[in-house]
ZABAGU-547535 format. One record per residue: residue in one letter; x, y, z of N, C-alpha, C in turn. Coordinates in pm, whole numbers, plus 32768, in hexadecimal, padded with zeros to 4 digits. Layout:
N
AXYZXYZXYZ;...
end
This chain:
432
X80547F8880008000800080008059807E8000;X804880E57F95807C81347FB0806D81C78028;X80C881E38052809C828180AA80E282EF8090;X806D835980E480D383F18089810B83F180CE;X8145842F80A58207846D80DE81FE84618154;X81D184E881BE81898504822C81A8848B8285;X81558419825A813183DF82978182838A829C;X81B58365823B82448301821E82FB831A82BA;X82CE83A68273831C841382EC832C83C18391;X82A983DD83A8827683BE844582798347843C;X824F82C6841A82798253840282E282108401;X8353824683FD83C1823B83DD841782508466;X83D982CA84A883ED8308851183B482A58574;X8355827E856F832F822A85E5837481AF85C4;X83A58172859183DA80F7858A847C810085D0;X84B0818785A4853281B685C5851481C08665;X84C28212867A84868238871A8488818B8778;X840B812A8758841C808E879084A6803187A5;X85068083870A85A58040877985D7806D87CE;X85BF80F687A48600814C883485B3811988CD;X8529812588CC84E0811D8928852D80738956;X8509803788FA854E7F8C895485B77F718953;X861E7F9D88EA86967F8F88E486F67FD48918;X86DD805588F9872D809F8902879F80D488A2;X876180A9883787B2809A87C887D9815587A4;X88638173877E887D81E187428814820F8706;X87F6828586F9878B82D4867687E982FB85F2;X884F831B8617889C834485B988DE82EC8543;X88EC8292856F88DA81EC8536888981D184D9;X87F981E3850C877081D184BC8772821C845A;X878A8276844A873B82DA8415878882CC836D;X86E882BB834486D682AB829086FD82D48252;X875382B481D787A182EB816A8719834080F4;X86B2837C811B8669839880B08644842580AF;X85DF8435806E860684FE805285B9854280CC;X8581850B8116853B8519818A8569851A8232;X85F484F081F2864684F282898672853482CA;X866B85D882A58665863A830085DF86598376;X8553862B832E84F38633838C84DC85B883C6;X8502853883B884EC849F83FE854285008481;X85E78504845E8644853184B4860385B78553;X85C3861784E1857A863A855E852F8611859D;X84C985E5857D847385A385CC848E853585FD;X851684EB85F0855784828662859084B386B2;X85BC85038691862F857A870185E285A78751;X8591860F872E85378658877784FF85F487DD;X84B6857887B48465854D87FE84BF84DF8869;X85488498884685A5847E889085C684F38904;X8602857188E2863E85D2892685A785ED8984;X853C85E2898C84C8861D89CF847A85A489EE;X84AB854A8A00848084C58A39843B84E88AC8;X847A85118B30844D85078BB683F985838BB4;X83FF86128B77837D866E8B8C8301860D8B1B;X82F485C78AD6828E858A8A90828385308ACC;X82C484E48B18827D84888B9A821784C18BC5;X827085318C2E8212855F8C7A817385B48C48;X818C85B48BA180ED85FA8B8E809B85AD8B63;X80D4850B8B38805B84CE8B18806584958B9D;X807284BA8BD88075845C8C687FAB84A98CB4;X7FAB85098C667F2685528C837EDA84FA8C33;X7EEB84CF8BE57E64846B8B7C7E79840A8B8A;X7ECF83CC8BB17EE983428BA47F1E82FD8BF4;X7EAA82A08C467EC282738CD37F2181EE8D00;X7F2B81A68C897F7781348C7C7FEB81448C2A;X806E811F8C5A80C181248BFF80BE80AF8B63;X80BA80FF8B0180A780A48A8F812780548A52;X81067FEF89F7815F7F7E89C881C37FF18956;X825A7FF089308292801D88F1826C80958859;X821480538833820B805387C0818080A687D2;X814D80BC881280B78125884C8110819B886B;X815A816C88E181AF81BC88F98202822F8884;X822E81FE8844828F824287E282518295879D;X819B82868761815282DA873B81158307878A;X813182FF881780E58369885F815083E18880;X81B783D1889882278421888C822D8458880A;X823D843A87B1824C8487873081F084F0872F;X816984B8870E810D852E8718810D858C879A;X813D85868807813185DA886881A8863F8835;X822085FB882D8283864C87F3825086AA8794;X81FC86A2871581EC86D486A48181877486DF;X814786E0873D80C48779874B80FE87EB87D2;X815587AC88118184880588C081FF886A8856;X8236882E883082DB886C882082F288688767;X82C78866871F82E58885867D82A688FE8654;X828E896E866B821389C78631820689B885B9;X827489B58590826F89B684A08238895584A6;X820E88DA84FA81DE886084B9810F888D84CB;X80ED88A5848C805C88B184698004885084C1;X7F7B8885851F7F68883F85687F2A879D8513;X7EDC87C584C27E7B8797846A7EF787068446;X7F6D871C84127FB886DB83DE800B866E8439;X802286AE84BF8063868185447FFE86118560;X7F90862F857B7F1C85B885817EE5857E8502;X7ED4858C84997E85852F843F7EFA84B08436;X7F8984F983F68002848783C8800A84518423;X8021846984A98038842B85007FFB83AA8504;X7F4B83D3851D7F01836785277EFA831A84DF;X7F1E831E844A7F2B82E383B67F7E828283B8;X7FEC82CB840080928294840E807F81F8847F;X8011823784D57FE581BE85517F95814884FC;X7F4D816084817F0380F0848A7F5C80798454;X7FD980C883F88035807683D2807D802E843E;X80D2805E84A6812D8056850D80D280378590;X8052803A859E802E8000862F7FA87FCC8613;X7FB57F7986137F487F0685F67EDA7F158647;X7E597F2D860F7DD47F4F866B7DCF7FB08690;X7E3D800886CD7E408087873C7E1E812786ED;X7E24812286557E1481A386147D9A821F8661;X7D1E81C686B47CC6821986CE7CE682678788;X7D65820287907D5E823D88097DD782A1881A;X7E2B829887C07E6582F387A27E7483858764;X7DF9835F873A7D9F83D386E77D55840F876C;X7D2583FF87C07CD9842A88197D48844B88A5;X7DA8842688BB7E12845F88D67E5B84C588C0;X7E7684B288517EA8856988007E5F85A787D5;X7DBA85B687EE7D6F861D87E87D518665887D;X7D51861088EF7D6E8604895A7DE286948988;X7E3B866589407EE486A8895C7EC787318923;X7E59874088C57E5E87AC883E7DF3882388B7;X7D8787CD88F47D58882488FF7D748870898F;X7D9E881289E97E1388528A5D7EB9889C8A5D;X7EB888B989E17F3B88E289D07F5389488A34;X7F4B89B48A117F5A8A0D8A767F6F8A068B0C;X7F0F89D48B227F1689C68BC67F67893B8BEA;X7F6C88E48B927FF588758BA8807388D58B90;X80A2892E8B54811889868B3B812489CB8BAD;X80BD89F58BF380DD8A778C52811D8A198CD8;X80AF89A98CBC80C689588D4B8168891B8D49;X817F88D38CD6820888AA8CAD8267892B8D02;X8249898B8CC3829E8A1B8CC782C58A318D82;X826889D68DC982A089F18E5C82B589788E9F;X82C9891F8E55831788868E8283C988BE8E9B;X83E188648EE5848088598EFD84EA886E8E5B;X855088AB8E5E85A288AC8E0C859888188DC6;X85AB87DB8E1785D487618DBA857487168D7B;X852587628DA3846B87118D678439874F8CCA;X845487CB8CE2842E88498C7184C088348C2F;X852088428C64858988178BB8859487858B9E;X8535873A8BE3855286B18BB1862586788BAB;X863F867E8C4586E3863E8C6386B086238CCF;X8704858D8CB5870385368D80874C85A68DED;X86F9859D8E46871785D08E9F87AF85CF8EDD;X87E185628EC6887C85248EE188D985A38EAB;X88BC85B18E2988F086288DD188EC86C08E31;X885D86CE8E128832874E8E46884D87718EC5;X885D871B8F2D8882873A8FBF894C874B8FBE;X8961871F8F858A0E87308F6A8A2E87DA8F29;X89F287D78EB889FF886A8E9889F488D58EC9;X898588D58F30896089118F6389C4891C8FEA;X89F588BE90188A6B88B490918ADB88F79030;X8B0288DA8FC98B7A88F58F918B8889828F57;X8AFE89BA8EDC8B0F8A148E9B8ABA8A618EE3;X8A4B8A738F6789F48AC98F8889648A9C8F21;X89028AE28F64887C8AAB8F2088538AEA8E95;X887E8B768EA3887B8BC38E1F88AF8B998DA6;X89488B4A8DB889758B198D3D894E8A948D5D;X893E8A708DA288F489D88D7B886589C28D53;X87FD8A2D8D4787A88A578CFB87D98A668C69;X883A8ABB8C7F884A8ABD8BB6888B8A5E8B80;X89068A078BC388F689758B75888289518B2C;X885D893B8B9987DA88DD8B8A878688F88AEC;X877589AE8B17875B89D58A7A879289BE8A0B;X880489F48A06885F89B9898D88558926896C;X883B88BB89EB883A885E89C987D8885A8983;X872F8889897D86D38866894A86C6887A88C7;X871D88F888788729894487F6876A88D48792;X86E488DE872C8768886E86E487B9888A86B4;X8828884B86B688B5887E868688AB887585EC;X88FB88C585C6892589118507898A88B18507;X89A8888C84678A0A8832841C8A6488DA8419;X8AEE88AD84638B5C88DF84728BE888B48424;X8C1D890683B68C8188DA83718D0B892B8398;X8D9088B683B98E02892C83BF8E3F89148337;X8E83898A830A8EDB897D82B18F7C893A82BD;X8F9888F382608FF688BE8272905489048248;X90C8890382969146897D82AB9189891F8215;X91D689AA81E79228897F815D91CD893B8107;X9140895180F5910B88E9806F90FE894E7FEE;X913C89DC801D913A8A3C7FA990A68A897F83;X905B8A7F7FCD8FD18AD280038FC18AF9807D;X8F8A8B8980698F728BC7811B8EF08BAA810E;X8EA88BBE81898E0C8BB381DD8DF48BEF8161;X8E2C8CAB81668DDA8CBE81008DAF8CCA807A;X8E218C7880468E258C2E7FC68DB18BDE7FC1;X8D8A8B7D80188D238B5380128CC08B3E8045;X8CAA8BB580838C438BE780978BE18C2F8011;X8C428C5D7FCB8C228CC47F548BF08C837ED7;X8C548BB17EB78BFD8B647EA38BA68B497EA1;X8B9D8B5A7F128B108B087F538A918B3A7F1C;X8AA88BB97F6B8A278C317F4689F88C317EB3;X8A708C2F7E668A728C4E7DDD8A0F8C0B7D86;X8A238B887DD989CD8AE47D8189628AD37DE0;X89138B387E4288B58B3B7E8A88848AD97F1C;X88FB8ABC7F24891B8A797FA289048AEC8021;X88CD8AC0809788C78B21812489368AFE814D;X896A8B69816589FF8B5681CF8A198BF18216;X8A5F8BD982698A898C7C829E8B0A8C2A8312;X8B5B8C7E831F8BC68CBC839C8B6B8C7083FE;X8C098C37843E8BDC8C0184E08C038C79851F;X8BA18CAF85858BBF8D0C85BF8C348D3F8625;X8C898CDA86568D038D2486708D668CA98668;X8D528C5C86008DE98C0185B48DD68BF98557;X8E718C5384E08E3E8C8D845F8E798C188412;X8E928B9D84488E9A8B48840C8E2B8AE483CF;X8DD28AF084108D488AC684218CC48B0083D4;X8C958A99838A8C288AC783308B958A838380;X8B438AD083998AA18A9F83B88A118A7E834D;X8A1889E6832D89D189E482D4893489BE82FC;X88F18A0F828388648A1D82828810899082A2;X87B48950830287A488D8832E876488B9828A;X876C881682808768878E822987B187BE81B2;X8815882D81CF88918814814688E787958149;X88FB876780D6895586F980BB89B4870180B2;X8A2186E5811D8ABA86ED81008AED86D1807C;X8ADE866B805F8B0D86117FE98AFE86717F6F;X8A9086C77F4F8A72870E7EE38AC487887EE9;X8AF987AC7F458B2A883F7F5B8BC788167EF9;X8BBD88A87ED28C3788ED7E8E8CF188957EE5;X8D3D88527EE48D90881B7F428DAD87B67F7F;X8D00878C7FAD8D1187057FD48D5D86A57F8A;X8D51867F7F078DB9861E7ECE8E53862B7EDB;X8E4986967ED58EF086DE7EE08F2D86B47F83;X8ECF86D97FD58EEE86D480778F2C8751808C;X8EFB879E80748F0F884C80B68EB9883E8119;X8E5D87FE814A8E1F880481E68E1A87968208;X8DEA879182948DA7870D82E48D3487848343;X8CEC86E1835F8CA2871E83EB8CDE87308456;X8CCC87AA847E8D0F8791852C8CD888168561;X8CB987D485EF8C7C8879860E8D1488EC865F;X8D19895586418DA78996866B8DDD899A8707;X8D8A896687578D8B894B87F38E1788D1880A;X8E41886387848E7387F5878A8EF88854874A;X8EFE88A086F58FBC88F486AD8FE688FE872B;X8FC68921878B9014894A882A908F88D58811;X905C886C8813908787F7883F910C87D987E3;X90FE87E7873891628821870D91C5884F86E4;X9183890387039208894A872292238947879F;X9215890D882E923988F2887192D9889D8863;X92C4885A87EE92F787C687CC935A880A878E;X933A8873873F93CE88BA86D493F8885F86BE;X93E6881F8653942E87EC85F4947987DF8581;X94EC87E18553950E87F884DD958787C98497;X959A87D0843295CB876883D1965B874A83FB;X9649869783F796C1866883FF9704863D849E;X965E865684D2965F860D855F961185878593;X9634854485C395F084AC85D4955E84CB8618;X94D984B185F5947984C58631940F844F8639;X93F1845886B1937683D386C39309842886FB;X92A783BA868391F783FC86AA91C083908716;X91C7835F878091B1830D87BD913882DE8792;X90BB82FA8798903282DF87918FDF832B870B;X9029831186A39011835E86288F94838785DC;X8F25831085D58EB78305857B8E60836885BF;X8E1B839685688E0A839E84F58E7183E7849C;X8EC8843F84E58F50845D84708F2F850E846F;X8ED58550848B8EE985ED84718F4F861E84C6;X8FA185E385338FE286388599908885DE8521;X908D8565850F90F1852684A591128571843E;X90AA85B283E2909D85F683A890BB867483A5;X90C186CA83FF90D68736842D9174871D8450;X919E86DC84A1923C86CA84B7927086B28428;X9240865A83F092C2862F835D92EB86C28318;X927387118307924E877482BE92D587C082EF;X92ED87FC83839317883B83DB93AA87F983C4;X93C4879483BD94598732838E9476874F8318;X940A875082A0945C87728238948486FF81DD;X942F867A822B946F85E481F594ED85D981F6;X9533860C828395DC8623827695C885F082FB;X963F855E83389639852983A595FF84B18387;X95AA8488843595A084028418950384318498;X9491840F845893F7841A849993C2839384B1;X939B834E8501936B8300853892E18305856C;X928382A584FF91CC82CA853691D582578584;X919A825C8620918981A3862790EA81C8867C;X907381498619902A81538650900980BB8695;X8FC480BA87188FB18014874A8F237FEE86E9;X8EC1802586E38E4F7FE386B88E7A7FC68606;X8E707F3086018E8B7F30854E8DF67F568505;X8D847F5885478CFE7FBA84E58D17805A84E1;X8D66805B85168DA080F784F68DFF80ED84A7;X8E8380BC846E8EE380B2841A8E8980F38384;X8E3880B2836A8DF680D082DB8E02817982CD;X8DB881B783318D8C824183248E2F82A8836F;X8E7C8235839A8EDD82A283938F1D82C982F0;X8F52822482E68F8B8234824D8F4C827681F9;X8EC8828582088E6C82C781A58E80835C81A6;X8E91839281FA8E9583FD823C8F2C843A81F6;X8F928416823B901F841B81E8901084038167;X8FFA83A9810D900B83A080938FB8841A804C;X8F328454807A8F1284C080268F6B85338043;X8F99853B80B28FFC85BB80B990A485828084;X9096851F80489126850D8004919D850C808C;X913D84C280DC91BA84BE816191B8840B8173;X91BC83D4811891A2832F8166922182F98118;X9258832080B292DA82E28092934B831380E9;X9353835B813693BD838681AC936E83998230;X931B83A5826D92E1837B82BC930F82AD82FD;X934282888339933781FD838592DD81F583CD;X9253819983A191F5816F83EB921180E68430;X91EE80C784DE91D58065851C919180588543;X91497FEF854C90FB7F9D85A3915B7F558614;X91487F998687915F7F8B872191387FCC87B5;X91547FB487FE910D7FED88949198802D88CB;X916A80AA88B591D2811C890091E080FC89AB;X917880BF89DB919D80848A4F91FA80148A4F;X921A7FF48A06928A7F838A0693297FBF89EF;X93537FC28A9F93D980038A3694647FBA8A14;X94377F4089DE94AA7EE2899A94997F3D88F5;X94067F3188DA93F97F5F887694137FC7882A;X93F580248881941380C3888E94B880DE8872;X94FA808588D69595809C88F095D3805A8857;X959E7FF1884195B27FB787B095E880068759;X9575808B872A956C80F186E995AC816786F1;X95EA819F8754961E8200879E96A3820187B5;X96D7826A87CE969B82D68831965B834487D0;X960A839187D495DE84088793960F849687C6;X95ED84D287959610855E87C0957F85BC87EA;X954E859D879A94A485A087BA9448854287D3;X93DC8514883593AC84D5885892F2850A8880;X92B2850788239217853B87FF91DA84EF8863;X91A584CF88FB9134845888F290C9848F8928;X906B84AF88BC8FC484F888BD8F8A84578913;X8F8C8482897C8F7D841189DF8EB883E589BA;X8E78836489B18DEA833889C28DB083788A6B;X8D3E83AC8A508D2084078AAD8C9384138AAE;X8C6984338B1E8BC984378B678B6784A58AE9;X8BB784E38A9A8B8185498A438B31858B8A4A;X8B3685B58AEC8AEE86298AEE8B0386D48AF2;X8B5D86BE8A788B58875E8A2A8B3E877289CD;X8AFA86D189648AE486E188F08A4886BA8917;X89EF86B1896789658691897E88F086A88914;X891E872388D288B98783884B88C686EA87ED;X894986E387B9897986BA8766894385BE879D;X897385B1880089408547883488C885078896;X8872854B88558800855C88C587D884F8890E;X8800848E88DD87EA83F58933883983CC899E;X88B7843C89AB8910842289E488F7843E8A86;X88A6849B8A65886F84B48B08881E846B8B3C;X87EA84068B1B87DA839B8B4E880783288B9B;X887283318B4788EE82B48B8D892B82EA8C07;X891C83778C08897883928C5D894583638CFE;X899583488D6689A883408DEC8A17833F8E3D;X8A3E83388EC08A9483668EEE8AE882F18EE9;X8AB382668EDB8AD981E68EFF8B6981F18E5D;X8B1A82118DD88B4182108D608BA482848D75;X8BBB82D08DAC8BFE833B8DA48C7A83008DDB;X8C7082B58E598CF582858E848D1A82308E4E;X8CD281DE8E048D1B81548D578D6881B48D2B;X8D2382318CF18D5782808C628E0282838C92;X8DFB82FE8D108E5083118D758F05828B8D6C;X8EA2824B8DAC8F2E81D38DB58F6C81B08D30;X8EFB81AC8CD58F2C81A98C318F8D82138C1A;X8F6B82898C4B8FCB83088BFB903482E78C6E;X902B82DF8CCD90D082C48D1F912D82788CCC;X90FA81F68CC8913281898C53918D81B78BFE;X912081EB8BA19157822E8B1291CF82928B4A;X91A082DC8B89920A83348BBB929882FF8BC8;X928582D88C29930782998C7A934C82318C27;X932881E98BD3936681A88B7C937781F98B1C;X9364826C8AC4938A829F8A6C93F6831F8AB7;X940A83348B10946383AD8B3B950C83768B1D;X951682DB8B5D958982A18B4E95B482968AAA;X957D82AD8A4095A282AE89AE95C4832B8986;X95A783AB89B795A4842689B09655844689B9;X969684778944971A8475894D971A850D89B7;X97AB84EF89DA97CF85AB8A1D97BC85E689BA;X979386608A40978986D489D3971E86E989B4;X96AE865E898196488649893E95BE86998982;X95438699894A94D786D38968946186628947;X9419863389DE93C485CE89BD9320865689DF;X92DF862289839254867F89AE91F0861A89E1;X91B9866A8A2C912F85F18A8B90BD863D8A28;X904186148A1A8FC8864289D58F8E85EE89F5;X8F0F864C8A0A8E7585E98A208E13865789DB;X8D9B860C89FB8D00864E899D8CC586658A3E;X8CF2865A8AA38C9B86698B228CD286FB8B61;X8C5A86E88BC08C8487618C138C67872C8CCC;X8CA786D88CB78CC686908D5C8D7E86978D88;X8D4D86D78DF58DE686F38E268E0386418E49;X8DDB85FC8E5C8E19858F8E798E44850F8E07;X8E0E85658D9C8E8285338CF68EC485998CBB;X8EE286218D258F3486818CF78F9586B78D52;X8F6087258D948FC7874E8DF4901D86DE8E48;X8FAF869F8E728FE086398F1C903A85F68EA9;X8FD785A28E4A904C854B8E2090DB85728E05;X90E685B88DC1916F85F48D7A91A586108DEC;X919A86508E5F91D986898EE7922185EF8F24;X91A585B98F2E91F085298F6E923F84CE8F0C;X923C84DC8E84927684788E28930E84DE8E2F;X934785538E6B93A7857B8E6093CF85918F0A;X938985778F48939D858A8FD79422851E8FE5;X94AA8555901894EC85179060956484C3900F;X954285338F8295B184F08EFA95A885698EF4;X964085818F25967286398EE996E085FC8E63;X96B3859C8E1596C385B38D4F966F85F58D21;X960A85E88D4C95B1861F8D19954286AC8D53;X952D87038D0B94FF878E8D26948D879E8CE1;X940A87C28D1D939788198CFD93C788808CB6;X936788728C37939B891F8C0E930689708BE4;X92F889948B7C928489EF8B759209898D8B54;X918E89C68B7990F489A38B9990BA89CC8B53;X904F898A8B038FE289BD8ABE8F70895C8AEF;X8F0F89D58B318E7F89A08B5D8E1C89E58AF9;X8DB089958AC18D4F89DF8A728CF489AE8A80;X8CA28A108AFA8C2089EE8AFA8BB189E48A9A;X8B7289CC8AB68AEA89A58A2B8ABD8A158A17;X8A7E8A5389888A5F8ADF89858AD08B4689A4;X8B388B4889CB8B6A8BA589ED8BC48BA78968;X8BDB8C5888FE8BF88C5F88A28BAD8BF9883D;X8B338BD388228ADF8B8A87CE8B598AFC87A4;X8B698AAF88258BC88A2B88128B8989D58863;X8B98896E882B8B81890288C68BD788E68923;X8BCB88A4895D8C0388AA89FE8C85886089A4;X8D1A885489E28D88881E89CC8E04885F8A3E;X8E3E87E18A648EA087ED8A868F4987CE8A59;X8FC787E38A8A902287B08A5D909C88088AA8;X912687B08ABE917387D38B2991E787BE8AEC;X9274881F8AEB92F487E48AB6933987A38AFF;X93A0873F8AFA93E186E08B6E946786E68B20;X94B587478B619557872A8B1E95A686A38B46;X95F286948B319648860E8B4396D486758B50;X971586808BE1977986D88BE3980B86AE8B93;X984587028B4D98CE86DA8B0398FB86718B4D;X996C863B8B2399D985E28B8C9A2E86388BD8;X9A5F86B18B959AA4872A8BDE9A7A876D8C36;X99FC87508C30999687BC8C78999A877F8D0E;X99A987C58D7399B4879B8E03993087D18E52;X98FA88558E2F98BB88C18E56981088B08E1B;X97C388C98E9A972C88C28E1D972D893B8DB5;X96FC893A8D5D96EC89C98D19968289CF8CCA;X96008A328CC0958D8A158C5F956C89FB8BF0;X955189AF8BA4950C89918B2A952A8A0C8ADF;
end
């Protein structure tokens, strides 16, 4: 049987919605290669990222918790009709229900009488929402929200929260030496009627118009960009790198921060990608080969926590490890991620980045510069760690800090720390 678009849309969406709901499966994963995957994407996002305030409003109509798949279209449509305004009410409820008779067997009428339900209490479900607890009205576990609030004060842990809710823009950096500036192509861009404009304070950084296609843009084949949002360059030029020095990407894939170093080298020296997961290998190489970095680029498959392996390879002079992390500074961008999070997972992440750490410092030649990076904004996969992973080894010296909160300068949250490796001559601490 065929269906319109619309409806195909939401359908699609609820099926994506039932793994998440039982599985837990990535969204970002799911999501359909077809010309429609900018709005499936919102309305998985949206309705992922606003999971717990759409609890709590069909929790007014609906007295029993329902089986997955009720579920997923009762969330969707609440999403469409509470929080989408561009989405048309008329349209939020008919597809929806259309979308149900396909995806929930029997239940289309009660779903229909549900989101008329939602349609015609809006208001006063919004106002009431509007004086629930922080963590109720931005939809984040409380686990989250009570930390921020100890750490950053309540005011900025209010605007996280916001930023977290905004969906994040496809963010491009330019790649250093590919023989185009930003606004080279930017001027492209515009030219052949593409939306783009200036990231507002990294002029390396282009902001593109939502459901543009990378792939089609002016460069992409060439590899004059990648995605990356400019919160992660800290990490870097932190790293200064440059040609004709030994460098390891510890934890490489997907390859835009790989990418960014070769560029910065000059393909002069010796760069080292090593990623552990081999379903990531594909999309690094992929990644390098369009920017003409994979024939001098050395890709591995290995665990930077292993340091037989590490030492194998080494010593470097630079040492990258964008450490796996609780990711909560990229939340806009991973909206499922705030889910996983808890305090229990925070101390896994934790012992993981010690690991990595401490086995990669010993490969770090003198002299050398190892950088710590994460996507979080927990002092206890940033500050503490790095403090105690150098506590009580005067080889090694703290040097300069980059914290970036979420929203602050239109970036997401990111961190990253320099760690010298003192000369052999060197007797004396001295800063980064």
């Amino acid at each position: 049987m065929t269906i319109d678009p619309g409806t195909a849309s939401r359908l699609q969406a609820i099926r994506m919605l039932v793994r998440w709901l039982e599985r837990r499966d990535f969204p970002d994963r799911m999501l359909p290669d077809t010309p429609d995957r900018g709005f499936v994407m919102d309305l998985v996002y949206g309705t992922v990222r606003g999971w717990r305030r759409l609890e709590w409003a069909l929790a007014a109509c609906v007295k029993r918790r329902p089986a997955a798949e009720l579920r997923a279209a009762l969330l969707l449509g609440a999403q469409q009709i509470l929080f989408m305004p561009d989405v048309a009410d008329h349209a939020a409820l008919h597809a929806t229900v259309e979308a149900a008779k396909h995806g929930v067997s029997g239940q289309c009428g009660f779903v229909n009488a549900v989101l008329r339900t939602l349609l015609r209490q809006r208001e006063p479900l919004l106002a009431e929402l509007a004086a629930q607890p922080l963590a109720v009205r931005a939809s984040h576990p409380d686990a989250l929200v009570d930390r921020w609030v100890r750490v950053f004060g309540a005011g900025a842990a209010s605007a996280i929260c916001d930023w977290d809710n905004t969906p994040a823009e496809t963010i491009v950096a330019v790649v250093p030496s590919c023989g185009v500036t930003a606004a080279d192509l930017l001027e492209r861009w515009r030219a052949a009627g593409a939306a783009a404009r200036p990231h507002a304070t990294e002029a390396a950084c282009l902001v593109l118009g939502r459901g543009t296609h990378l792939e089609t843009l002016a460069g992409y084949a060439q590899g004059w960009f990648v995605p990356q949002d400019p919160a992660t360059l800290a990490a870097v030029r932190l790293l200064a790198p440059s040609p004709g020095l030994r460098v390891l990407d510890a934890c490489a894939a997907p390859g835009g921060k790989t990418v960014q170093l070769a560029a910065r080298m000059r393909s002069e020296g010796t760069l080292v990608a090593m990623e552990r997961h081999g379903d990531r290998i594909g999309r690094l190489r992929e990644n390098l080969a369009r920017c003409g970095r994979d024939r001098w680029v050395r890709v591995v498959q290995g665990d930077a926590g292993d340091r037989e392996t590490v030492a194998a390879l080494g010593p470097f002079d630079r040492i990258l490890l964008d450490a796996p992390c609780s990711n909560t500074g990229v939340l806009r961008r991973r909206p499922d991620a705030r889910w996983r999070f808890s305090e229990a997972r925070l101390h896994t992440l934790a012992a993981q980045q010690r690991r990595l750490l401490a086995n990669l410092l010993p490969s770090l030649a003198p002299g050398g510069v190892l950088v710590y990076s994460t996507c979080s904004i927990e002092p206890e996969e940033n500050q503490e760690l790095v403090a105690a992973a150098c506590a009580g080894q005067d080889e090694y010296v703290r040097g300069e800090i980059h914290m970036q909160r979420p929203g602050d300068d239109d970036m997401d949250g990111a961190f990253a720390c320099a760690i010298r490796r003192k000369p052999l001559e060197s007797a004396a601490c001295s800063p980064v």
